[in-house]
N, CA, C and O of each residue as an XYZ file, in Angstrom:
728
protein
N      26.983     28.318      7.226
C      26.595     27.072      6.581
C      25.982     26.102      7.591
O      24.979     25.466      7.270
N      26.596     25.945      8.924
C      26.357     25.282      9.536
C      25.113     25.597     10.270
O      24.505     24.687     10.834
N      24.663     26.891     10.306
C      23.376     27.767     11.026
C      22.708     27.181     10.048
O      22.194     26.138     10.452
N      22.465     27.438      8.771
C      21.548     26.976      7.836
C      20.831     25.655      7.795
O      19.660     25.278      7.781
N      22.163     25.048      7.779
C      21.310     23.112      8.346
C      20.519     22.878      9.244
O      19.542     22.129      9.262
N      21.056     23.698     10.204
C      20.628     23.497     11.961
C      19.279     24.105     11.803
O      18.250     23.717     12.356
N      19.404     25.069     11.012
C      17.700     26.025     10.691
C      16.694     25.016     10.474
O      15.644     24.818     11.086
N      17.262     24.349      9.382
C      16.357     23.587      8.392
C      15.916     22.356      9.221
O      14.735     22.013      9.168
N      16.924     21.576     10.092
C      16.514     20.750     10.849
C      15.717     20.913     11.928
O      14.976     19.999     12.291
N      15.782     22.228     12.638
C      15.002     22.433     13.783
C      13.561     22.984     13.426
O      12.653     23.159     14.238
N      13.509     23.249     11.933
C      12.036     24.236     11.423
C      11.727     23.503     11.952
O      12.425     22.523     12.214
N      10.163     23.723     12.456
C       8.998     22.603     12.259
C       7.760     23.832     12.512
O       7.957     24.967     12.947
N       6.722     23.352     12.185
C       5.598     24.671     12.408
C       5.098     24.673     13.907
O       4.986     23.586     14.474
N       4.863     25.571     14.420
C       4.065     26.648     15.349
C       5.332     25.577     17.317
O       4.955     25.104     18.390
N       5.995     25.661     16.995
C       7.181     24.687     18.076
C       7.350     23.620     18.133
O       8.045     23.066     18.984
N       6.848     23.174     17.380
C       7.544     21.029     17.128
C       8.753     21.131     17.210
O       9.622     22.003     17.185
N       8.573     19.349     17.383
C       9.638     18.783     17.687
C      10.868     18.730     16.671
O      10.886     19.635     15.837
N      11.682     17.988     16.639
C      13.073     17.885     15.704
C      12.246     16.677     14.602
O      12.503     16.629     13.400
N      11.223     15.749     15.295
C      10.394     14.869     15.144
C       9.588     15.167     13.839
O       9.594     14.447     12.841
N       8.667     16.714     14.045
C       8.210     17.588     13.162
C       9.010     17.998     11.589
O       8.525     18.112     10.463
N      10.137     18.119     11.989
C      10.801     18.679     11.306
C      10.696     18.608      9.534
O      10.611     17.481      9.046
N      10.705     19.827      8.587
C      10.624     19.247      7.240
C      12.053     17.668      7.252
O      11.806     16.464      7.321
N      12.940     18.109      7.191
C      13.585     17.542      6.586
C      13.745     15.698      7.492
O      13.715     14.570      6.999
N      13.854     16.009      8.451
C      13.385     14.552      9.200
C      12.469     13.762      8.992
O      12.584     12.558      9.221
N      10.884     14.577      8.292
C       9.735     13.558      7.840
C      10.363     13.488      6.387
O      10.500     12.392      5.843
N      10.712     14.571      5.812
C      10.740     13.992      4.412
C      11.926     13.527      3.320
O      11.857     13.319      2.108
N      13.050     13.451      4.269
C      14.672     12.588      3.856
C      14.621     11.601      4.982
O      14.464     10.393      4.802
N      14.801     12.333      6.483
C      15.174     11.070      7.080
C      14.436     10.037      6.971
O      14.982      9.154      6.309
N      13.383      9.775      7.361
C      12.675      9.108      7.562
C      12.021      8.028      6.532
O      11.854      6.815      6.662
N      11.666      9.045      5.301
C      11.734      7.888      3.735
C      12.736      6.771      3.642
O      12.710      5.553      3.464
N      13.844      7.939      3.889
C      15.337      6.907      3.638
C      15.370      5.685      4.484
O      15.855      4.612      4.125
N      14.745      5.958      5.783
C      14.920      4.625      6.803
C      13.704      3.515      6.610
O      13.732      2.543      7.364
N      12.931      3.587      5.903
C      12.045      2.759      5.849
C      12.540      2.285      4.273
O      13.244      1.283      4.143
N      12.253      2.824      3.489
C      13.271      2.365      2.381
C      14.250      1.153      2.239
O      14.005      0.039      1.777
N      15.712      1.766      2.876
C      16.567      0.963      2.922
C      16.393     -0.121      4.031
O      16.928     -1.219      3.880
N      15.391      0.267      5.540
C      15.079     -1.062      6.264
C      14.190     -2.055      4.869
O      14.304     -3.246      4.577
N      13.818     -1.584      4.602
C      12.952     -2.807      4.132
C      13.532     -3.312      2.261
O      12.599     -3.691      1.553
N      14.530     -3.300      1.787
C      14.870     -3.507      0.804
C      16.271     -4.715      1.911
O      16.456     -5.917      1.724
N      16.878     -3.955      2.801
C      17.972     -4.896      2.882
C      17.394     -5.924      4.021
O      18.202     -6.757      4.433
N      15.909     -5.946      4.635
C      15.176     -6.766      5.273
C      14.322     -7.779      4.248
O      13.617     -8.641      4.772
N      14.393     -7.661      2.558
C      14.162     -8.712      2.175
C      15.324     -9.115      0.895
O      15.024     -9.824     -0.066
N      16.550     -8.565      1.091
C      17.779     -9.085      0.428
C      18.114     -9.776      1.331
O      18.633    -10.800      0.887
N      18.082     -9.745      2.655
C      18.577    -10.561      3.478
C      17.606    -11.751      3.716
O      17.853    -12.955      3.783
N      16.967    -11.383      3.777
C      15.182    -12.715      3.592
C      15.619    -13.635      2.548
O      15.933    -14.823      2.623
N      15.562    -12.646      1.326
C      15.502    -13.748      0.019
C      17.013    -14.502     -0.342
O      17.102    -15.602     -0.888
N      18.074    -13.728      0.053
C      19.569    -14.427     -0.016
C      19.467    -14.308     -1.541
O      19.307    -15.410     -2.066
N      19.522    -13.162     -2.499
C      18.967    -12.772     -3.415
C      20.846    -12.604     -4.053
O      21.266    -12.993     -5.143
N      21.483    -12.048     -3.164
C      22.639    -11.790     -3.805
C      23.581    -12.207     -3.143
O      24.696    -11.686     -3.151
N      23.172    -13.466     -2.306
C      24.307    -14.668     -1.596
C      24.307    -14.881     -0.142
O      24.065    -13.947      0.623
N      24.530    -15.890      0.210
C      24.139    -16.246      1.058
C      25.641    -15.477      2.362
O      26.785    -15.827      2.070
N      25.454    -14.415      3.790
C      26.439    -13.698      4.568
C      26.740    -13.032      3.624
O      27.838    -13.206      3.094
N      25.932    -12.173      3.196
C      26.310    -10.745      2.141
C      25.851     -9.362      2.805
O      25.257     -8.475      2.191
N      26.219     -9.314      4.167
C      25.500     -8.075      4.211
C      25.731     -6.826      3.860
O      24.885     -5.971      3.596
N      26.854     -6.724      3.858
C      27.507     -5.598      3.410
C      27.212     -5.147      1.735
O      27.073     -3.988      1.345
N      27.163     -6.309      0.934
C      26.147     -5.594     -0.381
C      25.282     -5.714      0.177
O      24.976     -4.532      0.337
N      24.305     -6.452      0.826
C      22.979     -5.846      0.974
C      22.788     -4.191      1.784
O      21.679     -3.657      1.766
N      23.566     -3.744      2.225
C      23.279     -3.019      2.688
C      23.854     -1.910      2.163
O      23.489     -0.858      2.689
N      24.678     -1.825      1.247
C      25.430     -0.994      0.200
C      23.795     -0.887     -0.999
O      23.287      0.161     -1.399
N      23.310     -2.334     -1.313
C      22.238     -1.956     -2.784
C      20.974     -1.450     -1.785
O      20.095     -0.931     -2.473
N      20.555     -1.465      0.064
C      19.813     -0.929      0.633
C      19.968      0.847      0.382
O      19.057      1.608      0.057
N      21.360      1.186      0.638
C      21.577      2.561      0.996
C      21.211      3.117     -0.564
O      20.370      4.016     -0.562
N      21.745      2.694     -1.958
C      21.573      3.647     -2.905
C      20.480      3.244     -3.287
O      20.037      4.035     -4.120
N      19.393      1.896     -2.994
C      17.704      2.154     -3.425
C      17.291      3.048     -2.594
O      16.283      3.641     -2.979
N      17.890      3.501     -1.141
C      17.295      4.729     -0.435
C      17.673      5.767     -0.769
O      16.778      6.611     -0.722
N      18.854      6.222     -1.184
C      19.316      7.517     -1.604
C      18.543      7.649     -2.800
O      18.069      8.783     -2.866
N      18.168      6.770     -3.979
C      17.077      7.212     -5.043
C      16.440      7.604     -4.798
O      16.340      8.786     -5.128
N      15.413      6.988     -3.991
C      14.247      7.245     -3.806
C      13.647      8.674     -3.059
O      12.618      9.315     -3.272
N      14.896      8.893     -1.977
C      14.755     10.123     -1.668
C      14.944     11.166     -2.552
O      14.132     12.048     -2.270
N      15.678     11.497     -3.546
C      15.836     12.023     -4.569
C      15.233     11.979     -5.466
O      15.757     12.146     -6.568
N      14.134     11.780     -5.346
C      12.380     11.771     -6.135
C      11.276     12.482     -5.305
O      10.525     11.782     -4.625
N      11.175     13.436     -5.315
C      10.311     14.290     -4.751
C       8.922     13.394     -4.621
O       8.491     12.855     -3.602
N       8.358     13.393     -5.928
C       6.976     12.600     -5.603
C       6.914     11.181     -4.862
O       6.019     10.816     -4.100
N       8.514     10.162     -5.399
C       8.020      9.165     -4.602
C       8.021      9.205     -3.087
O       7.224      8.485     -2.485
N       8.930     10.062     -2.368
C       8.390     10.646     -0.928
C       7.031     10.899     -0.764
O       6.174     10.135     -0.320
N       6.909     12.081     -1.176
C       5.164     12.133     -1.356
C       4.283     11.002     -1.131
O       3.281     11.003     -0.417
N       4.828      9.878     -1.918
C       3.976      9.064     -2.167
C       3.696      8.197     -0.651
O       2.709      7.920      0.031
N       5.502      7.908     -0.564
C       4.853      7.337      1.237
C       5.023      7.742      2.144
O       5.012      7.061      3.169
N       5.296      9.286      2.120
C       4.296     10.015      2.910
C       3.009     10.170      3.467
O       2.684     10.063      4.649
N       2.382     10.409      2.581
C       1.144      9.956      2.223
C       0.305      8.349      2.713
O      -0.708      8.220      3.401
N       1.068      7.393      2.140
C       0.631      6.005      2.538
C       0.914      5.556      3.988
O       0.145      5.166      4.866
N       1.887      5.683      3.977
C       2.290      5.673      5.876
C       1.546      5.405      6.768
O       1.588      4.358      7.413
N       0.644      6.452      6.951
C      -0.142      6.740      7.867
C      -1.527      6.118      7.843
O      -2.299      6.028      8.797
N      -1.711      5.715      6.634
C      -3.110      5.200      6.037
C      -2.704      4.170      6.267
O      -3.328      3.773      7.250
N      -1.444      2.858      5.709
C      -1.556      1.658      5.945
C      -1.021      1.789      7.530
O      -1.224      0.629      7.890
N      -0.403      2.547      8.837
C      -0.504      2.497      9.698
C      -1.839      2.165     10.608
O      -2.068      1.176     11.303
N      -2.618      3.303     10.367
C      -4.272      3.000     10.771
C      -4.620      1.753     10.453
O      -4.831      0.885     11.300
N      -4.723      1.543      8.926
C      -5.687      0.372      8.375
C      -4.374     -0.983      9.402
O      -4.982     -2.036      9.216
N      -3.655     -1.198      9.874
C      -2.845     -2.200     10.877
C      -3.524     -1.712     12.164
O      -3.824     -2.735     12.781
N      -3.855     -0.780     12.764
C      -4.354     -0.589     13.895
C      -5.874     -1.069     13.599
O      -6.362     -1.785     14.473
N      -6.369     -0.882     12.910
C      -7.948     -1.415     12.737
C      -8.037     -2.915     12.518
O      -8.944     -3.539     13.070
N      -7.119     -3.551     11.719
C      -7.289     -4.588     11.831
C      -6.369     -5.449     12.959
O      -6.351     -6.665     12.767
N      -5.888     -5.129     13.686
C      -5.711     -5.690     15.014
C      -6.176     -5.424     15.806
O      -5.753     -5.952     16.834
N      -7.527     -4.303     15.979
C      -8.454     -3.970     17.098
C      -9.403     -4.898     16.413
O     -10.088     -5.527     17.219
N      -9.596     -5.116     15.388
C     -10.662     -6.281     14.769
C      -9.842     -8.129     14.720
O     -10.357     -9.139     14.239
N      -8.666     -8.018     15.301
C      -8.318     -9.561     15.919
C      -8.318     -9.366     16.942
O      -8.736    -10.408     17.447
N      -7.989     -8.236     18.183
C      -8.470     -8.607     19.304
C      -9.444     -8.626     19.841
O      -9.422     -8.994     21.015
N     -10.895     -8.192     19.147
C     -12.063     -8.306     19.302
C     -12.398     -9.555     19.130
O     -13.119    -10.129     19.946
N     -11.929    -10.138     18.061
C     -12.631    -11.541     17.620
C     -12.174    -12.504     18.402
O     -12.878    -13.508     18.509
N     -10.582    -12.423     19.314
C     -10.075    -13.419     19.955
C     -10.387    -13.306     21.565
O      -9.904    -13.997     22.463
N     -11.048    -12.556     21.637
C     -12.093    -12.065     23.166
C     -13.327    -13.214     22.919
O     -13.677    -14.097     23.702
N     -13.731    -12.982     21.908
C     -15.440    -13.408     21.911
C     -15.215    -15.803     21.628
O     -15.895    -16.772     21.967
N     -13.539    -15.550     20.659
C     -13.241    -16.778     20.690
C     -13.537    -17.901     22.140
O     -13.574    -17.608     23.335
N     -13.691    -19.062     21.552
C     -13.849    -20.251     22.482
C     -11.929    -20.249     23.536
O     -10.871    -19.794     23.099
N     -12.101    -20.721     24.501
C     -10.773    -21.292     25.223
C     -10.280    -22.793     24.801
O      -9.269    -23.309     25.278
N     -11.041    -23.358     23.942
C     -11.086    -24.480     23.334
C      -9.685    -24.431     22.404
O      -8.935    -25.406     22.354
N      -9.439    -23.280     21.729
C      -8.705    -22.947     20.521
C      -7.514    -22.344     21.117
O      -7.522    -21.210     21.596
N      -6.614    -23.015     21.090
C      -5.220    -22.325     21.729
C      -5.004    -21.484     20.659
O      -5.235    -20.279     20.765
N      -4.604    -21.957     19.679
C      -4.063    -21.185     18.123
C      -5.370    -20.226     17.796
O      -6.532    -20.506     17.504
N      -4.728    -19.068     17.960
C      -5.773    -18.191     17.126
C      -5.893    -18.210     15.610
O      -5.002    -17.500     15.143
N      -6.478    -18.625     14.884
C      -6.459    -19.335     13.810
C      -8.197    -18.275     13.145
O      -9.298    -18.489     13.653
N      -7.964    -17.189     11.947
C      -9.527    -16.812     11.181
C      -9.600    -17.777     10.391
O      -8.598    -18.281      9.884
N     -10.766    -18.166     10.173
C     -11.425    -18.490      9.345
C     -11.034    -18.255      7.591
O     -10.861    -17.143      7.090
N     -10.978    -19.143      7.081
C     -10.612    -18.680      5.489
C     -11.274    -17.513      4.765
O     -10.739    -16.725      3.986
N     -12.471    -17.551      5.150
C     -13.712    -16.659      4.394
C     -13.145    -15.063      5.191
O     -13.102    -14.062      4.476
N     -12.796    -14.978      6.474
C     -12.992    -14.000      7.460
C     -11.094    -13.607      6.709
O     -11.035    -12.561      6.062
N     -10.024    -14.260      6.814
C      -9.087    -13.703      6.223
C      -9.219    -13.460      4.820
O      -8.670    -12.403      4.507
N      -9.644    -13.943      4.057
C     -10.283    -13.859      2.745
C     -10.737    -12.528      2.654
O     -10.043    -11.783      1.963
N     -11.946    -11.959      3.300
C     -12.644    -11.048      3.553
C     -11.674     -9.440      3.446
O     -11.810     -8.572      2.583
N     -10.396     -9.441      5.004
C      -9.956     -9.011      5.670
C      -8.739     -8.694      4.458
O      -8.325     -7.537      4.377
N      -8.189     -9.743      3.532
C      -7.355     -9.312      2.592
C      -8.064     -8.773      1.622
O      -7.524     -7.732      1.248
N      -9.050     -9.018      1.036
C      -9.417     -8.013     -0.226
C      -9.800     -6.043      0.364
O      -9.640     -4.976     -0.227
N     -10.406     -6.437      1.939
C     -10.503     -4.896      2.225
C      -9.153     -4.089      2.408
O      -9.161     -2.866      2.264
N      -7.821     -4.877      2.772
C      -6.756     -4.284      2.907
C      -6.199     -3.553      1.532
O      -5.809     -2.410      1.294
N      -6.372     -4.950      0.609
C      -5.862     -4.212     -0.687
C      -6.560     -3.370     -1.312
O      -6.015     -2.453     -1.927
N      -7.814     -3.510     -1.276
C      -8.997     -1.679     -1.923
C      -8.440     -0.747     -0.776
O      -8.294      0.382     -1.246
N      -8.176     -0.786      0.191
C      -7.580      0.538      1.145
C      -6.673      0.867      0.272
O      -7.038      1.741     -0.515
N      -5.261      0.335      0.097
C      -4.132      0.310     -0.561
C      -4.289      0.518     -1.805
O      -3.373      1.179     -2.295
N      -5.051      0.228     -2.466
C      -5.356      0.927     -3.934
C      -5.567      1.748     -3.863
O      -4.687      2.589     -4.048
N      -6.899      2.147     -3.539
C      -7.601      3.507     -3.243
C      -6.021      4.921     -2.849
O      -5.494      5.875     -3.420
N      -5.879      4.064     -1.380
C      -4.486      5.071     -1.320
C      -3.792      5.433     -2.251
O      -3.411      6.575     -2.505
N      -3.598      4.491     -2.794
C      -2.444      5.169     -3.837
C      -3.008      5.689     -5.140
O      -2.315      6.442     -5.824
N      -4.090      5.375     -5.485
C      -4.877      6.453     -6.464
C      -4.892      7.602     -5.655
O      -4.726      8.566     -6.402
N      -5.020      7.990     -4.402
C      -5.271      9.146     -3.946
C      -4.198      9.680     -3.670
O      -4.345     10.903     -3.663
N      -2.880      9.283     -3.367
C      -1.833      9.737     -3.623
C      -0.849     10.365     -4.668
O      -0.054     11.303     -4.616
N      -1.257      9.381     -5.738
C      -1.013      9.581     -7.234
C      -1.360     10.815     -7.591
O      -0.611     11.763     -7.828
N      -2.719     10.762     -7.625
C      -3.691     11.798     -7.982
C      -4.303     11.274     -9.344
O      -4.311     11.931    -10.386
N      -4.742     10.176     -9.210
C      -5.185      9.306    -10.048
C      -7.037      9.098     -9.428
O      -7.916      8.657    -10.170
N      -7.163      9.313     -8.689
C      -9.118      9.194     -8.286
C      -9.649     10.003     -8.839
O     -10.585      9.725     -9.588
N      -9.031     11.853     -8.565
C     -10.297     11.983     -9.342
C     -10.402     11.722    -10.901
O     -11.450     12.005    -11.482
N      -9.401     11.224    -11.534
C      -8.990     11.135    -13.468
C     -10.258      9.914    -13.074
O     -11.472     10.103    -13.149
N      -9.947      9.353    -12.885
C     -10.972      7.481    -12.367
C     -12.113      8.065    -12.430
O     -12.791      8.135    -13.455
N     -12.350      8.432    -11.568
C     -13.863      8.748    -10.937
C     -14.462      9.728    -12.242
O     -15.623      9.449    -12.542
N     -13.942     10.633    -12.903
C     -14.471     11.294    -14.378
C     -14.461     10.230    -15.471
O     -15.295     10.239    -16.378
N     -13.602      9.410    -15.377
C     -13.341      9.027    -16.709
C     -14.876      7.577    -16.618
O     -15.564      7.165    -17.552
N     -14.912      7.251    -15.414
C     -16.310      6.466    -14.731
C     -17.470      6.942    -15.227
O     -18.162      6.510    -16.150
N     -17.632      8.003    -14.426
C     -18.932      8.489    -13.979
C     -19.555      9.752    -14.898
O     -20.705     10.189    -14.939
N     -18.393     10.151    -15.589
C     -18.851     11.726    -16.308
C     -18.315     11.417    -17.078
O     -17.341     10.672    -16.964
N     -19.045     12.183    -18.886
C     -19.124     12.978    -19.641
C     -18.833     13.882    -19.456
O     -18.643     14.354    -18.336
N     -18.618     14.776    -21.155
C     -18.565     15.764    -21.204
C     -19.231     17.273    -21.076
O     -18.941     18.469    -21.117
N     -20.315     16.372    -20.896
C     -22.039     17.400    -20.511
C     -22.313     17.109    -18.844
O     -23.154     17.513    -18.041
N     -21.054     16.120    -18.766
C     -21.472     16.230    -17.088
C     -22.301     15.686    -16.418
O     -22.692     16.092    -15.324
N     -22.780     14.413    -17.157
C     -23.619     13.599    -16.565
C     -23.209     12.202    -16.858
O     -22.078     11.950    -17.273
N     -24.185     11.212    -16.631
C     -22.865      9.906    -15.692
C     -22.652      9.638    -17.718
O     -23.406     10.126    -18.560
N     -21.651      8.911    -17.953
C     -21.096      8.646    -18.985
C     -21.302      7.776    -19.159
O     -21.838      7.040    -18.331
N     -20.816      7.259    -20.899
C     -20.918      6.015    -21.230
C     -19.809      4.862    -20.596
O     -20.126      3.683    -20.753
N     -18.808      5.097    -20.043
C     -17.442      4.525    -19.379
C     -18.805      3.182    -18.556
O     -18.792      2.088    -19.122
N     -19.669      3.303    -17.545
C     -20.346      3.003    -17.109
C     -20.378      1.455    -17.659
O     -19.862      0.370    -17.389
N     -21.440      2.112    -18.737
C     -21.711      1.090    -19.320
C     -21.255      0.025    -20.462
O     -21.673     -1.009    -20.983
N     -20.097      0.943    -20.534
C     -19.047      0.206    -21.298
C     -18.436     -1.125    -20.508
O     -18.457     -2.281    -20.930
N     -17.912     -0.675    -19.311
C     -17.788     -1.532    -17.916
C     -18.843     -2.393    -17.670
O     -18.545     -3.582    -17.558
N     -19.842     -2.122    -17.574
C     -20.889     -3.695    -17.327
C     -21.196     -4.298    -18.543
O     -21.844     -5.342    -18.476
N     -20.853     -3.847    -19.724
C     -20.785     -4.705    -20.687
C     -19.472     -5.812    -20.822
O     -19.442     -6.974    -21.226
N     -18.681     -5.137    -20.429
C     -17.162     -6.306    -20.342
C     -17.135     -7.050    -19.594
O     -16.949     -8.236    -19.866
N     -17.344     -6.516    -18.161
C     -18.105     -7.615    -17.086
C     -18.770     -8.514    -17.707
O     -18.153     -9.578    -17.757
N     -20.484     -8.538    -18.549
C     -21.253     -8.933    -19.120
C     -20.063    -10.150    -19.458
O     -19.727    -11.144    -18.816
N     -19.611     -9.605    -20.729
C     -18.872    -10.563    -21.901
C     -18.065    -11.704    -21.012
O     -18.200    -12.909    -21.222
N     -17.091    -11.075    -19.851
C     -16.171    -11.608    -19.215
C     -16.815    -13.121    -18.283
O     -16.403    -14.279    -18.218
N     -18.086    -12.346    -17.614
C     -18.636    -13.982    -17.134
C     -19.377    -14.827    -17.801
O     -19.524    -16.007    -17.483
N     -19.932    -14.229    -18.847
C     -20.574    -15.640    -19.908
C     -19.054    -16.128    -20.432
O     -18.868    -17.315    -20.160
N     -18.196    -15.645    -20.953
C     -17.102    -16.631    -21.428
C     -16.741    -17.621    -20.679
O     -16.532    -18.822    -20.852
N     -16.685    -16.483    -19.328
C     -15.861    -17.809    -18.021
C     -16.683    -19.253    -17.997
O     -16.186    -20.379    -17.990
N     -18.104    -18.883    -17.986
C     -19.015    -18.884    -17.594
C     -18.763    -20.598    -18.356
O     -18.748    -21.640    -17.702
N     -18.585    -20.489    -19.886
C     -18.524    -21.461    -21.043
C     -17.693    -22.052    -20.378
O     -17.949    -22.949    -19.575
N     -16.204    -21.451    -20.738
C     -15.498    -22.653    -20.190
C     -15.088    -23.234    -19.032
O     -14.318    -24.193    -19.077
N     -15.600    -22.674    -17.709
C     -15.158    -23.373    -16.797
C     -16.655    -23.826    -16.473
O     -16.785    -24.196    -15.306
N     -17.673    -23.871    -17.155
C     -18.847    -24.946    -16.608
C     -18.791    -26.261    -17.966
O     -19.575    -27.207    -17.902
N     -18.141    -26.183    -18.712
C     -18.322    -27.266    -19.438
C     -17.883    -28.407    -19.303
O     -16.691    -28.451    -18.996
N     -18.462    -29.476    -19.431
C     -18.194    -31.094    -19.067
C     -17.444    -31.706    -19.843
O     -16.892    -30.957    -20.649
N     -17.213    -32.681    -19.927
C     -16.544    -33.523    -20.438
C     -17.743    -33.908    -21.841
O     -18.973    -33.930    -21.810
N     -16.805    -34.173    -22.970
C     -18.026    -34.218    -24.428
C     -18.086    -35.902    -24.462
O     -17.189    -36.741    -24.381
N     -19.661    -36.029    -24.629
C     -20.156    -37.448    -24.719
C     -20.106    -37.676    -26.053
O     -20.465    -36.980    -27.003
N     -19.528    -38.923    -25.979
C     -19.461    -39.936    -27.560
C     -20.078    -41.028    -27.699
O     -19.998    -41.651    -28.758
């Protein structure tokens, strides 16, 4: 019994590490990010009282034991992990670029509204995207978009720039209209 565990923990393909391992990427490791970050914002929000750690860290352990016990939602940040890892490395090689070229004038590194503005809508299409691609929800999207049943681009298309259409002339009415003269 005890050979068996030890098997399972030491697999990893072609001599990896313990690091490698199935069961270390895909229990341990879910579980620890999981429960860090559920009892890192029960304890933030003081959600279930203020020097509670011990429930927080009791409702941390069984939202992690669920979750591990869901095959796909592992999968899922499995999968994301590594993508919102990168997309944090890119955008801090894109603040320390910008705070190189910055004035010495500016103690506070401080972007621009437009430039964080910018920087949050590309984070969250990464993060969408990811998780359609995780899901397995892009390619359903991308057919239900772009193709018909004959396999050429579809009406979905233009169904979509028609709602668009509708959506900014409405806006369009009521948030340009004035005040009514009498």
């Amino acid at each position: 019994m005890v050979s068996n565990f030890l098997g399972l923990f030491m697999q990893s393909a072609a001599g990896g590490t313990i690091l490698s391992s199935p069961l270390f990427v895909e229990m341990v490791l879910p579980f620890l990010l999981v429960f860090t970050i559920v009892f890192a914002v029960l304890q933030k929000t003081k959600i279930l009282g203020e020097g509670k750690k011990q429930i927080d860290a009791i409702v941390g352990l069984v939202v992690g034991l669920i979750v591990i016990a869901f095959g796909q939602a592992v999968g899922i940040i499995i999968y994301l992990v590594p993508i919102m890892a990168v997309s944090i490395v890119v955008i801090l090689i894109f603040m320390l670029l910008y705070g190189m070229t910055h004035s010495e004038k500016d103690k506070a590194f401080a972007l621009p509204k437009g430039v964080a503005a910018v920087i949050g809508v590309l984070a969250a299409v990464v993060v969408i995207v990811a998780l359609l691609f995780a899901t397995g929800w892009w390619d359903k999207l991308v057919e239900l978009i772009f193709y018909s049943e004959e396999g050429s681009y579809g009406g979905a298309v233009s169904n979509i720039i028609f709602i668009v259409i509708v959506i900014a002339a409405v806006g369009a009415v009521i948030w340009s209209g004035g005040k009514d003269k009498k």
